[in-house]
C-alpha positions in Angstrom: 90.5 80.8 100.4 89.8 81.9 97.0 90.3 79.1 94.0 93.6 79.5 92.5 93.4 81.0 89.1 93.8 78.2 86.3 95.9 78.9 83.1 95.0 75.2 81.6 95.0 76.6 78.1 98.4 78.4 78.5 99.8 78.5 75.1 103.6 79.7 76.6 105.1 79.6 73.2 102.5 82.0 71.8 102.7 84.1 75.0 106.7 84.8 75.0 106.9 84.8 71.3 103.7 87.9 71.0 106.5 89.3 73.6 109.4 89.0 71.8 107.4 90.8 68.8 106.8 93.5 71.3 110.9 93.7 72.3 111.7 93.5 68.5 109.5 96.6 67.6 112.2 98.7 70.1 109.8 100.6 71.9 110.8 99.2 75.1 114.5 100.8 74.3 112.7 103.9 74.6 113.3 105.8 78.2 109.9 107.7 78.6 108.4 104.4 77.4 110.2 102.9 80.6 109.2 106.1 83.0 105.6 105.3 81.9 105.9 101.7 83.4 107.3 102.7 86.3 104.2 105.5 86.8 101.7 103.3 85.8 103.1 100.7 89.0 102.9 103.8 91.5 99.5 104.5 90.3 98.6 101.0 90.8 99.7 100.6 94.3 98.0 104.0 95.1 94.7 103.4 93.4 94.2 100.1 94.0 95.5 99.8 97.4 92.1 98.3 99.3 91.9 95.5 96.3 95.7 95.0 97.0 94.7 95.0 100.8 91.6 92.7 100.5 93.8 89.9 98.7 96.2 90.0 101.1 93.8 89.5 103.9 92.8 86.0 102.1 95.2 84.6 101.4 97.7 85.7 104.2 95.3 87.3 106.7 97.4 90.0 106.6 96.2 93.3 108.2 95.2 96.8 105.7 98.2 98.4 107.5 100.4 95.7 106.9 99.7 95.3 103.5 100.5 98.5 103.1 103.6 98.9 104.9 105.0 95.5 103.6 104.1 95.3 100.3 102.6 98.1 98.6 104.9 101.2 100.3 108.2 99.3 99.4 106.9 98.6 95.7 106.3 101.7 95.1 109.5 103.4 96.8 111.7 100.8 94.5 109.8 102.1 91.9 110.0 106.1 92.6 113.9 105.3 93.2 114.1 103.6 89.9 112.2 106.6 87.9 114.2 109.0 89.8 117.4 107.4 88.6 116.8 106.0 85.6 118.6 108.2 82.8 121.9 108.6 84.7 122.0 104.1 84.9 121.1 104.1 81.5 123.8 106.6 80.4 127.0 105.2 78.3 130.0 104.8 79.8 133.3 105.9 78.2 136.0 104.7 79.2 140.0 104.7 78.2 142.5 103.1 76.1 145.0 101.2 76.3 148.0 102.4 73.6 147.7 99.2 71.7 144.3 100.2 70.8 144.9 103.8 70.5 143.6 106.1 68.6 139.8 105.4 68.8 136.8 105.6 71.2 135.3 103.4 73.7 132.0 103.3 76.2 129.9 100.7 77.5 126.5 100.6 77.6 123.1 99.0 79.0 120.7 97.2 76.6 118.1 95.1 77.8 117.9 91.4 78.1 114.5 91.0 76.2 111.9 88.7 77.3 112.2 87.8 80.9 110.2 85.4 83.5 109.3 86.8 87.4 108.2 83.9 89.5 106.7 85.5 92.7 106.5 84.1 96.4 103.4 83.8 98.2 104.8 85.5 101.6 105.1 89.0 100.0 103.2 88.3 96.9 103.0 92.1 95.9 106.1 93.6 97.1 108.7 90.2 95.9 107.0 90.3 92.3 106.7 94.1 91.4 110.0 95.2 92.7 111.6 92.5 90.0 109.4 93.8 87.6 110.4 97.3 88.2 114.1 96.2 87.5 113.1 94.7 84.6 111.0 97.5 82.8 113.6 100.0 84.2 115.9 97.7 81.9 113.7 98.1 78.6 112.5 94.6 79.0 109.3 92.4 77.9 108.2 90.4 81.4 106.0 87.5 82.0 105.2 88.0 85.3 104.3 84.4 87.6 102.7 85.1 90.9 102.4 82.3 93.6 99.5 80.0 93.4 99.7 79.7 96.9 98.2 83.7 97.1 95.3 83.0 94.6 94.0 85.9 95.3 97.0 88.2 95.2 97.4 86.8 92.1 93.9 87.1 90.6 94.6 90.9 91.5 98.0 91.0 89.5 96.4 89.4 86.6 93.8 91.8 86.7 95.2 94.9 87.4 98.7 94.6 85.8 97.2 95.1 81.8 95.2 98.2 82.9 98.3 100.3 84.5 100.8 98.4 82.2 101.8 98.2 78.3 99.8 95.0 77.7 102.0 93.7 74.6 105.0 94.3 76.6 103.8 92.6 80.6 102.1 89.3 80.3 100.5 87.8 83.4 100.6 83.9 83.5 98.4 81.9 86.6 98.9 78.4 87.8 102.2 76.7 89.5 104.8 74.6 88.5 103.5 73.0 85.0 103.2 76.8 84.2 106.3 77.7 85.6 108.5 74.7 83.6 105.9 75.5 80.3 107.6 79.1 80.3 111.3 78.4 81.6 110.9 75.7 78.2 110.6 78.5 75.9 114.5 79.3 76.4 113.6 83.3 78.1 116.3 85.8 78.4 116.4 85.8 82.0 114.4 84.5 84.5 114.2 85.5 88.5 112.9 83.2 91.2 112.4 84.2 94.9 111.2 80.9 96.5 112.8 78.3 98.8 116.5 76.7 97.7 114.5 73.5 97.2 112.1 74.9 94.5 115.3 77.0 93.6 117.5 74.2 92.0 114.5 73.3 90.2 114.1 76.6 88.6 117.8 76.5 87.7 117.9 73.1 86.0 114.6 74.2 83.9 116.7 77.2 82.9 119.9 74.9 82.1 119.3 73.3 78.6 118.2 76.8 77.5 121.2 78.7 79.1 119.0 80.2 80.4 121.0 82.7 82.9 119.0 82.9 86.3 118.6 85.4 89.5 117.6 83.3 92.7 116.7 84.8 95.9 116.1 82.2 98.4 115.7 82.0 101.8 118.4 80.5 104.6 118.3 80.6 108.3 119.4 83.8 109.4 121.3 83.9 112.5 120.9 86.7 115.3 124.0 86.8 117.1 123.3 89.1 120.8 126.6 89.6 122.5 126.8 90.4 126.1 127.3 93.8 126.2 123.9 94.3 123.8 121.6 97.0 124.5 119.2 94.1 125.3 115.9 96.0 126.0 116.2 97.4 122.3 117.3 93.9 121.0 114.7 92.1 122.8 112.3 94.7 121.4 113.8 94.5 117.8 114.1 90.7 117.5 110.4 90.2 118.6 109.3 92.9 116.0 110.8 91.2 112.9 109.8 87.7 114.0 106.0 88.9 114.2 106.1 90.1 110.8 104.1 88.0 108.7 104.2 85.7 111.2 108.0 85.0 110.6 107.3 83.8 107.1 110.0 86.1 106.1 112.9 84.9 104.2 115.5 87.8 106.0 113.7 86.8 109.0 115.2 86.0 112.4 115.8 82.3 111.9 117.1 81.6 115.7 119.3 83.5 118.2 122.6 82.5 119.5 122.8 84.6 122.7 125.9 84.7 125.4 125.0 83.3 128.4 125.3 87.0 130.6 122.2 87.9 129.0 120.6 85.2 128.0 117.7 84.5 130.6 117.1 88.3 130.0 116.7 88.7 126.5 114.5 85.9 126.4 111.9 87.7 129.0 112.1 90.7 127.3 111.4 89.0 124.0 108.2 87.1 125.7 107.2 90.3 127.0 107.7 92.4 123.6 105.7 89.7 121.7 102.7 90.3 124.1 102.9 94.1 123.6 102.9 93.8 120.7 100.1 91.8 119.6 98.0 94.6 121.8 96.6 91.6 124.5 95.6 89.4 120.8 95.8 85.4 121.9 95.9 82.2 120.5 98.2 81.7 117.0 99.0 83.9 114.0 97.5 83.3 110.2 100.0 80.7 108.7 99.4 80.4 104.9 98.2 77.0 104.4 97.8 73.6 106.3 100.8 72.4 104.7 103.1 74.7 106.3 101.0 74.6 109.5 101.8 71.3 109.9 105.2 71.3 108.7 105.8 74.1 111.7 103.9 72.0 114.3 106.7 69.2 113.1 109.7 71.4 113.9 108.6 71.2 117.2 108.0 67.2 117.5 111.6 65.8 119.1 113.4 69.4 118.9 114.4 69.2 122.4 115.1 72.0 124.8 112.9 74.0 126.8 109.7 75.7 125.4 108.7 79.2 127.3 106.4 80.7 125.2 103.8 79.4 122.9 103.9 76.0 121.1 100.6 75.3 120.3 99.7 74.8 116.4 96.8 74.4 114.5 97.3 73.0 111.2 93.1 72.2 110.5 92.9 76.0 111.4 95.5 77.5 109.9 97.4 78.8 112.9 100.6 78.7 115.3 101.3 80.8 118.5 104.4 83.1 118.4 106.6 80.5 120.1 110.3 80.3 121.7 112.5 77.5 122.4 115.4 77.3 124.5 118.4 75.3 123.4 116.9 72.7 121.2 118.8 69.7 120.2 121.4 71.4 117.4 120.9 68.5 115.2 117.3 68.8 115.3 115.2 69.5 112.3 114.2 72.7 114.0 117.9 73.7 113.9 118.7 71.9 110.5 115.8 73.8 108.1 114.5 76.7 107.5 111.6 77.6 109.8 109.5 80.2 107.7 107.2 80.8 110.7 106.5 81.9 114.2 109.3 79.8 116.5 112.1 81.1 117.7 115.4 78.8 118.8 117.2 80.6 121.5 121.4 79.1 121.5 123.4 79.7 124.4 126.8 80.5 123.5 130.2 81.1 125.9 131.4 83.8 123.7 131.2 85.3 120.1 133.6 82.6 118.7 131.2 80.0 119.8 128.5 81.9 117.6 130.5 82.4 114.7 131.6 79.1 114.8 128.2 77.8 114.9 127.0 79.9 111.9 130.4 79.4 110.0 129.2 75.4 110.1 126.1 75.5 107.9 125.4 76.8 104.6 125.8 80.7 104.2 122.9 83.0 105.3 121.0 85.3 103.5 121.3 87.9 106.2 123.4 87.8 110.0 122.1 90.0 112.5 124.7 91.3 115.1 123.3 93.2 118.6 126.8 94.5 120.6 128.2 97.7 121.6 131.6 97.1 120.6 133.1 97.7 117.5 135.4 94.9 117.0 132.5 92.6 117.7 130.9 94.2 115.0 134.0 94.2 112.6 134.3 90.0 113.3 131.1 89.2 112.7 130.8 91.0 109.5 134.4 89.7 108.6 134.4 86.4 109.4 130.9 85.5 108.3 130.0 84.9 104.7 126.1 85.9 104.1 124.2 88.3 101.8 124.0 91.1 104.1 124.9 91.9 108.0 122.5 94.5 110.0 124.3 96.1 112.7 121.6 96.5 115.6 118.7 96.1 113.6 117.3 93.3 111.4 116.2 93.2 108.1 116.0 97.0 106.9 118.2 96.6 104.5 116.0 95.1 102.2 114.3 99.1 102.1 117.5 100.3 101.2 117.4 100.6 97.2 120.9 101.8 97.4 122.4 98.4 98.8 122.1 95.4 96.4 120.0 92.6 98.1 120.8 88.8 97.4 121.7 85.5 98.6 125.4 83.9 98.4 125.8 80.2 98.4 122.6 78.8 98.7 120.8 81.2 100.0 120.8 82.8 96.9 122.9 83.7 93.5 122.6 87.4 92.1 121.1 90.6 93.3 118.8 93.7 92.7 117.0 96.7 94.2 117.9 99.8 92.6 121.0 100.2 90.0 121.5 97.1 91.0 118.3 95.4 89.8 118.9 97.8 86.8 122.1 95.9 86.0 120.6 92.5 86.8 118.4 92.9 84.0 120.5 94.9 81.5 123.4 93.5 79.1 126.4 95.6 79.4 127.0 96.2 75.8 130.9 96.9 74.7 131.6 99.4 71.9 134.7 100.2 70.3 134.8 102.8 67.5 138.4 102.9 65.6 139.3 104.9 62.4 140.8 103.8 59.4 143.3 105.9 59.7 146.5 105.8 61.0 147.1 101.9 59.3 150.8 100.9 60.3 151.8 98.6 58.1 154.6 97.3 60.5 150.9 95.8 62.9 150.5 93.6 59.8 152.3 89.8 59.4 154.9 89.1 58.2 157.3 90.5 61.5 160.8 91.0 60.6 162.9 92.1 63.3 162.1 96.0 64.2 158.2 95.0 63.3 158.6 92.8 66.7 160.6 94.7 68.9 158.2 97.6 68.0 154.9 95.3 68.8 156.6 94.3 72.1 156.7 97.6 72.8 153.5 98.8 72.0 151.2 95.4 73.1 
């Protein structure tokens, strides 16, 4: 793996305040300043995609088509959505009067926050850090931008390439890990968004507390795919298997475990066996996990888990590597079934009905997505009702995150605040109030001291 790039001689206070000299000079206000940004990202991604591609393969072993699909396509269609709609977010907002404040004029409108921070994750290290930082220069803002130093070599890239397509006064790029990270969250920033784990979350958050500093977090959680009996269970077993491969499940929206009805059960879980094979094209042995660390933290989910393994299990932390596996009714109080997995193993729950699921998820923390498989529309309605999560996918998993229209985010602790299109916008904008009155009419009766009709005419009017 490539050496992590070293920032030893980070000087953060020199670093965010040459950016706030940047924000202060206005340019960033400017919208064609703000286009240019956004152009100079989608020529990135285009031009440099086999650098991008190559410093994927490193550090995640991720495949060129991959890269592409997961992390360079979506960047730039965040980015072409935000270009596209940039002039109508940023446009002031009138709105009415009440007819105590009558006559007079009043509108809202978007200013930017000023010098923000983007910590990146190492599982999407291109696509979780530039779609941020297209919120944030679709804002007007000044961004240091903190990739993983667990994808040295993504980051080496973003370091790189990030001054040549950017405005370098205005996009700083800042190497290393968490003394970096607490050096910049110390210089009291604007804003600052973290997409990480919950744990590394609450850190982020109390770095940002003395400073007030006001804090996006996209976190992870264990995402629950609930398959009711009267699923469609070839295209769920198909689906399911899909997702999970991704990155070999290091996915945050990933498919955390399945709670399946009992009918279908013994089915969906060949067809998911049977998917996984297909669609690894006869590949065998285990998939690229990022480091040792999380090898063997995978390998110990399955230590004492309990239930029934059918599919995989083997894991090599030395190499780097765990098969695709799946689990039958492990022990629910399991560590398996009590953390996040972030990896290739798939609890299977059998559940009596759709209560029992709901129930089930309803017990733990919120998730940051709930997957629902059924045919039937009230199904559908209770699960999305009754279950408190950042998003529900009908039939599908985890396409909503391509959807710039829908605001993506955590609730609970998966996760505080959103983005992706206007709503990324938003997340990095102040919205601004202005009320414009003349100085004429003056009533004199507005004015203290009330007598008698001076009230009853106040009362009236307020």
């Amino acid at each position: 793996m490539t050496a992590a790039p070293e920032r030893a001689d980070l000087d953060a206070p020199a670093v965010v305040d040459a950016l706030r000299a940047t924000f202060r000079s206005g340019r960033t206000r400017d919208l064609a300043w703000r286009i240019a940004q956004l152009e100079g990202i989608e020529r990135m991604c285009a031009e440099r995609e086999a650098e991008f591609a190559a410093a994927l393969a490193l550090d995640l072993g991720r495949p060129a088509v991959d890269a592409w699909l997961a992390d360079l396509a979506p960047s730039t269609a965040e980015s072409v959505y935000a270009r596209k709609h940039l002039s109508g977010w940023a446009r002031p907002r009138r709105v009415g009067l009440p007819l105590s404040v009558r006559p007079g004029r009043a509108r809202y409108e978007y200013e930017p926050l000023g010098v923000v921070l983007i910590i990146g994750p190492w599982n999407y290290p291109v696509y979780l850090t530039l779609a941020p930082l297209v919120a944030a220069l679709a804002a007007g803002n000044c961004a240091v931008v903190k990739p993983s130093e667990h994808a040295p070599a993504v980051a080496d890239a973003l370091a790189r390439l990030l001054p040549l397509y950017l405005d370098p006064e205005a996009v700083t790029v800042v190497t290393g890990g968490p003394e970096e990270t607490q050096a910049l969250l110390g210089q009291g920033l604007d804003h600052a968004f973290f997409t990480g784990s919950p744990e590394v979350g609450a850190k982020v958050m109390a770095a940002a507390a003395p400073h007030l500093t006001p804090v996006t977090l996209e976190l992870g959680g264990k995402s629950p795919v609930i398959v009711a009996a009267d699923a469609d269970v070839a295209v769920a077993a198909r689906r399911i298997a899909w997702t999970k491969l991704m990155n070999s499940g290091q996915t945050c929206v990933a498919p955390d475990y399945l709670l399946v009805e009992a009918a279908v059960r013994d089915e969906l879980v060949e067809r998911i066996v049977a998917a996984t094979k297909k669609f690894r094209g006869g590949a065998t042995g285990g998939l690229r996990i990022v480091d040792e660390r999380q090898a063997r933290r995978l390998a110990g989910l399955l230590d004492g888990c309990g239930g029934t393994i059918v599919a995989g299990g083997r894991f090599d932390a030395a190499e780097r590597l765990g098969e695709p596996t799946v689990v039958v009714d492990p022990d629910p109080s399991s560590q398996l079934m009590r953390e996040e997995i972030f990896g290739p193993i798939l609890p299977v729950i059998t559940v009596e009905s759709v209560d029992a699921a709901i129930a089930h998820v309803n017990s733990g923390p919120k998730p940051l997505a709930t997957y629902v498989f059924s045919r039937s529309k009230e199904i559908v309605a209770r699960v999305t009702r009754e279950i408190s999560c950042g998003a529900t996918v009908v039939n599908h998993l985890m396409f909503h995150v391509l959807v710039p229209q829908l605001p993506f985010g955590g609730v609970g602790r998966s996760g505080m605040g959103a983005y992706h299109g206007r709503f990324g916008f938003e997340t990095f904008s102040h919205r601004r109030s202005v009320l414009v009155k003349s100085t004429r009419p003056d009533p004199g009766f507005v004015y203290p001291p009330y007598g008698a009709l001076a009230e009853k005419l106040l009362r009236k009017l307020f």
